[in-house]
C-alpha positions in Angstrom: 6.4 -22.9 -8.3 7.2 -20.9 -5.5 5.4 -20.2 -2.4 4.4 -16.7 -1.2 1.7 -17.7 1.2 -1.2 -15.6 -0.4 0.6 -12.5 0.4 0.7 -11.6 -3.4 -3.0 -12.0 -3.4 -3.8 -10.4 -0.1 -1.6 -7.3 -1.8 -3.4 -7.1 -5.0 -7.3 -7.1 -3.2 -6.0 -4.1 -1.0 -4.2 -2.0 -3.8 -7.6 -2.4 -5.8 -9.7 -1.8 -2.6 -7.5 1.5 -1.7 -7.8 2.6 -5.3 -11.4 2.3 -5.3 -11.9 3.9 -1.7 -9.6 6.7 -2.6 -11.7 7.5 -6.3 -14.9 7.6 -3.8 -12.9 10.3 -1.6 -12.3 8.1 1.1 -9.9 8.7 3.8 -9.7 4.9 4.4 -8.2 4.5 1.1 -4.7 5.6 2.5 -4.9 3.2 5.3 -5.6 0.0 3.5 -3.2 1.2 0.8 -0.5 1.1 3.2 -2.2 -2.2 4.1 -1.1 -3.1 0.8 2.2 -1.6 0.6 3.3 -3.6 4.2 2.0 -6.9 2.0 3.7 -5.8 -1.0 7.4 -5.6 1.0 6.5 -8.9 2.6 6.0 -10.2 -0.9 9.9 -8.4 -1.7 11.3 -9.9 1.2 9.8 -13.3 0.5 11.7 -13.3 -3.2 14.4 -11.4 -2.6 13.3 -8.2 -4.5 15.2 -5.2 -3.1 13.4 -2.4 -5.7 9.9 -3.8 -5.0 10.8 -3.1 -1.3 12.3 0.0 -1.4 9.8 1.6 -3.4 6.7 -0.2 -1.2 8.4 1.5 1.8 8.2 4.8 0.2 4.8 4.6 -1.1 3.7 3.5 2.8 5.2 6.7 3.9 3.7 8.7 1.3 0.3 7.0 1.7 0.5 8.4 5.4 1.5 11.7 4.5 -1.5 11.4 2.2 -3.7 10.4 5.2 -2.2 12.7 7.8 -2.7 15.9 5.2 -6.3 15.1 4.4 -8.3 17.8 4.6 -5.8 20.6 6.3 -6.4 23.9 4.6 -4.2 24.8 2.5 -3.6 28.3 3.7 
């Protein structure tokens, strides 16, 4: 069995916590998703998993476009 170090776990707890913050309309919810995405490419680099990274690093960017865009106007 292999050894990720809790990182898997650590990843899964923020995911579900940013989910949860974000369906409550919480700001917040971006930066611990991000949280989660930075766990979630430790967790590709640590098995060699060049999709799971590639598409964590484009979900952290989107998750901060997400938090930098919160409530602009959209005019």
């Amino acid at each position: 069995m292999a050894e990720y170090y809790g990182v898997d776990w650590v990843a899964m707890v923020l995911t579900l916590t940013a989910i949860y913050l974000l369906g409550n309309k919480s700001r917040y919810g971006f930066i611990t998703m991000m949280g989660g995405n930075s766990c979630w490419v430790a967790l590709g680099i640590l098995t060699g998993s060049l999709g799971l990274i590639a598409a964590n690093v484009v979900f952290l960017f989107m998750n901060l476009r997400g938090y930098l865009k919160w409530g602009q106007d959209d005019s």
